[in-house]
Steps between C-alpha positions, in 0.01 A plus 500: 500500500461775259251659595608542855772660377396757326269584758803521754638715239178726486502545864886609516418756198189609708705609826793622310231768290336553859862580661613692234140730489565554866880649378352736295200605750795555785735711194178699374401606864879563642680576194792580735521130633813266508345279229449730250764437252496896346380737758457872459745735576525637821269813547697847550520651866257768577561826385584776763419841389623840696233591697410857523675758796254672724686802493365764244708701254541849608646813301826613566485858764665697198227513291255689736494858359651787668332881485734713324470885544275667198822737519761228374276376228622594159220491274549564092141544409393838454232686702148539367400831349204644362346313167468762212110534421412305137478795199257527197775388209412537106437233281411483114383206317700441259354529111807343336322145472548281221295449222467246213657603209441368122821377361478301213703169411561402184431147431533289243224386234609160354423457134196292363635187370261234281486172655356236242205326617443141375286394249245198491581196339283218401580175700350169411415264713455163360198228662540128374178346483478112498255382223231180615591219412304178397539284767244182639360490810499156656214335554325259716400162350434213695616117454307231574 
């Protein structure tokens, strides 16, 4: 009796994993379907730009120049005339350069002063040395 049911219970847990993989196939393909529990939002409407006018852009009529009369035209620059012709001018090196001059600076000499120097002194160093002492070696006897 126990064992058939737990194998009831196997099949019900079998169809209930195979029904719910077939929710979650139907959600991941229409993710917009009734049985999806958190659908996306709703996408925005398409965007409608201005399109562009076949009509070109032309300049207004006044700026089209007019001739005026050479008579009415006041002008304030002045006529050309004849260039003078270039001239031979002078022209002298100067000889006031400057030169280097000896000026002298006084300075001052500092004074000799005696600094004492040091003188050698006798250091001893003292070595210990260990004298022998009289001490047996051990030696090997055997026992019988």
């Amino acid at each position: 009796m126990k064992e058939r049911t737990l194998n009831i219970i196997a099949v019900i847990v079998l169809a209930l994993a195979l029904i719910l993989g077939i929710l979650m196939l139907v959600v991941y393909t229409n993710p917009t379907s009734g049985i999806n529990p958190f659908p996306p939002p709703p996408t925005p409407g398409l965007l409608q730009l201005p399109t562009a006018t076949p009509t070109l852009k032309q300049l207004p009529p006044t700026w089209t120049a007019t001739a005026v009369p050479e008579f009415l035209v006041q002008t304030s620059t002045l006529r050309p005339s004849s260039t003078p012709v270039p001239t031979m001018t002078d022209y002298e090196f100067s000889s006031r350069t400057p030169t280097a001059t000896d000026t002298s600076t006084p300075t001052s000499t500092p004074t000799r002063t005696h600094t004492p120097r040091p003188t050698a002194t006798r250091t001893v160093t003292p070595t210990f040395t260990l004298a022998p002492t009289n001490t047996t070696e051990p030696t090997l006897t055997s026992t019988p």
